[in-house]
N, C-alpha and C positions, 0 to 999 in steps of 0.2 A: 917641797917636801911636805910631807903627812907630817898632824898633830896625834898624837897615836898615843891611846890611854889601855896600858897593859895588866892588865889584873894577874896576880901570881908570878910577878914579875925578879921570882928570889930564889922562886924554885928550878928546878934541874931542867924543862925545859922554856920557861919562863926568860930564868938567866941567860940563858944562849942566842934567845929573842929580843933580850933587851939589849945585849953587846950588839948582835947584827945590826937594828933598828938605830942604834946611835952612830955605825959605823957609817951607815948610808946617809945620814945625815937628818934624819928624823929629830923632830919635836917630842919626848917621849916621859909620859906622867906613871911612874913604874907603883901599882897599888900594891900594897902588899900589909902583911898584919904586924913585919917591923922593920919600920923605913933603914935602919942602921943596918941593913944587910945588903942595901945595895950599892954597889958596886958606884965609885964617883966615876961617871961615864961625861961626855959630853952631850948635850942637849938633855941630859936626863935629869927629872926633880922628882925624889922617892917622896910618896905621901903614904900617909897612915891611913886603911879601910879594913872593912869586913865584908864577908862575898856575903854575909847573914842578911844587913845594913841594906836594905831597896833604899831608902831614904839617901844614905852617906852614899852609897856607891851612884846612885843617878845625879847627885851634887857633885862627886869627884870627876867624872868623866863627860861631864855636859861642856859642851865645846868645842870636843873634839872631833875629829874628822873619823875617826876607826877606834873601837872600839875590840882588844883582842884578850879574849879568857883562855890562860894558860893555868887556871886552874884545876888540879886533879879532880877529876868528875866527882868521882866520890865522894870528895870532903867539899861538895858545894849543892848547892839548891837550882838545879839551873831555873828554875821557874822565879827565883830571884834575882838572877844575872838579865835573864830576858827583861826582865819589866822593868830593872834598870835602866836599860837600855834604851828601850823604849818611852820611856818616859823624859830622858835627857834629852830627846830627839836626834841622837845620832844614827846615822842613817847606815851605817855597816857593823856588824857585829862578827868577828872571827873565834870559833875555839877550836884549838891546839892541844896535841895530848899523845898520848901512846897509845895503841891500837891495841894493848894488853886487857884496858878495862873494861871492854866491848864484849856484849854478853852472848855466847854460841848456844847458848839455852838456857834457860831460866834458871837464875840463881850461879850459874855456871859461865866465870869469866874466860877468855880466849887465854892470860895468860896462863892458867890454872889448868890446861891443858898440856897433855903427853908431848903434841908435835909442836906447841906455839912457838917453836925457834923454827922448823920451816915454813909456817904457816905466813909471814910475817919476816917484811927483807925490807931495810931502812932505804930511803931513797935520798938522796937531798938535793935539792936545787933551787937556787940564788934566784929568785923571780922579783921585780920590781914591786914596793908597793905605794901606787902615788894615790893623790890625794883627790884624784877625778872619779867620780862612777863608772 
């Protein structure tokens, strides 16, 4: 099983990833900005970070095997998540999110569109995630 350090691990689709990831039996370091909102899972240890923190968030997740931002885009830096990351030397990085905040024209979000309920149809599927390249 993956060592799997989850950043935004409290929020709406964060939460849902930290339940699956401990279902399967995952090692799983859930970051978030207040560990008292996660969920006593098994395999799970909530710590305290900030997506702002390159310093705390490359300290929090060095070690681990994956590295997954379930961060709202919006409310993060990704140019600080990356170089977290890279600089922990974890060699996978995943981010996770709704397809709402992805921009169909400048300044002009996908969900802030007329059609974005047909534009956009949820898919889900159980895909393994192990700890090999």
């Amino acid at each position: 099983m993956a060592k799997v350090a989850l950043i935004g691990a409290s929020g709406a689709v964060g939460s849902r990833l930290l339940k699956e990831l401990s279902d399967r039996g995952h090692t799983v370091t859930g970051i978030v900005r207040n560990p008292e909102k996660i969920a006593a899972l098994p395999g799970v240890t909530a710590r305290k970070g900030d997506v702002f923190d390159r310093q705390g968030l490359t300290d929090l997740i060095r070690g681990h095997d994956v590295v997954i931002s379930a961060v709202h885009f919006l409310d993060s830096d990704p140019d600080t998540l990356i170089a977290a990351v890279r600089a922990s030397g974890v060699k996978r990085y995943l981010i996770v999110g709704g397809a709402g905040s992805l921009e169909v024209a400048p300044g002009k979000r996908l969900v802030d569109t007329p059609d974005s309920r047909q534009s956009t149809s949820p898919r889900h599927r159980r895909a393994p995630i192990s700890s090999t390249s």
